[in-house]
C-alpha positions, 0 to 999 in steps of 0.5 A: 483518464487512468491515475498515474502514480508517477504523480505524487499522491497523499493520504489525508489520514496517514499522512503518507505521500506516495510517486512511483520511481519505476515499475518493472517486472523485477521491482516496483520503486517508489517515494514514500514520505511520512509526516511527523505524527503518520503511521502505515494504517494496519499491521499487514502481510505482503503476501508474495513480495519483499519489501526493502525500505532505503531511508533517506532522511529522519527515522522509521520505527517498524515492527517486523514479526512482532519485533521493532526495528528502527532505521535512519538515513542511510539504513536499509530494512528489509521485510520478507514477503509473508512477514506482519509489519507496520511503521510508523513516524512518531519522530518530530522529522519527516520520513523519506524512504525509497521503497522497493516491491520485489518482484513488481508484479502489478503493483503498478494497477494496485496504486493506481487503484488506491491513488484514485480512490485517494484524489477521489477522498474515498477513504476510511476515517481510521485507515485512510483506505476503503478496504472493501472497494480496495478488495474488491479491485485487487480480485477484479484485476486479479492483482497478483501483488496481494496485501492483506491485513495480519489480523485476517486469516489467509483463507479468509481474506480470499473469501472476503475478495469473493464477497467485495467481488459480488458486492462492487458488481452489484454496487457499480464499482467496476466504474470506479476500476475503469477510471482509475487503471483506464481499462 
């Protein structure tokens, strides 16, 4: 059965609880809470969407393109696609947020992915993510919703999804793809 990112998930090492609110073609929405003490794990790029966070309650620190940026309830911080950002909570508050992906794309396929390979506790011990099987997904399903880290050149990554590609293929990973998207 495919994850339904309807259903809240959290990530053990970032302390991040994700729900899907809506997925349409114009905006992915969803909760996105953060513990005291959580951090989004790595400065990353999304590379063809907007990202608007609406805080509902304690207090988000961004750093947006090399400048940070704090938010509280009641605030909106917009990160335009292309921009290297990462947040973190290192308030004794929890953090609530709604956050939108603009456009949707598939956003949808790409949590279902890292839902499952959360529930499944097939994650990395630092950034609470197993890249290379996310990497992987994101070039089987051609996601079009693309987010890479900052710290990896463009060119690059596009080669690395190439890699990871033949590397599930060979490890068996498309199993792992058909369980979590139902495809």
């Amino acid at each position: 059965m495919a994850v339904d990112p309807y259903q809240p998930f959290t990530n053990p090492v970032t302390h991040e609880t994700f729900r899907c609110i809506s997925s349409t073609d114009e905006a992915y929405t969803m909760e996105w809470v953060m513990e005291p003490g959580g951090y989004v794990p790595f400065e990353h790029i999304h590379v063809a969407q907007d990202e608007v966070c609406h805080i509902q309650r304690g207090e988000l620190r961004a750093i947006i393109n090399g400048r940070e940026q704090i938010g509280t309830a009641g605030q909106t911080l917009f990160i335009p696609r292309g921009s290297k950002h990462i947040a973190y909570n290192d308030s004794a508050e929890t953090l609530a947020c709604i956050i939108e992906y603009k456009p949707g794309l598939d956003v949808f396929k790409s949590f279902q992915c890292f839902g499952g390979l959360t529930l499944d506790n097939d994650i990395g011990l630092v950034y609470g993510i197993h890249v290379p099987k996310m990497m992987y997904f994101m070039k089987k399903l051609n996601i079009a919703a693309l987010v890479r880290p900052a710290f990896i050149p463009g060119p690059v990554f596009h080669m690395g999804l190439y890699v990871f590609l033949v590397a599930g293929n060979v490890l068996g990973w498309e199993k792992q793809c058909r369980k979590y998207t139902g495809g």
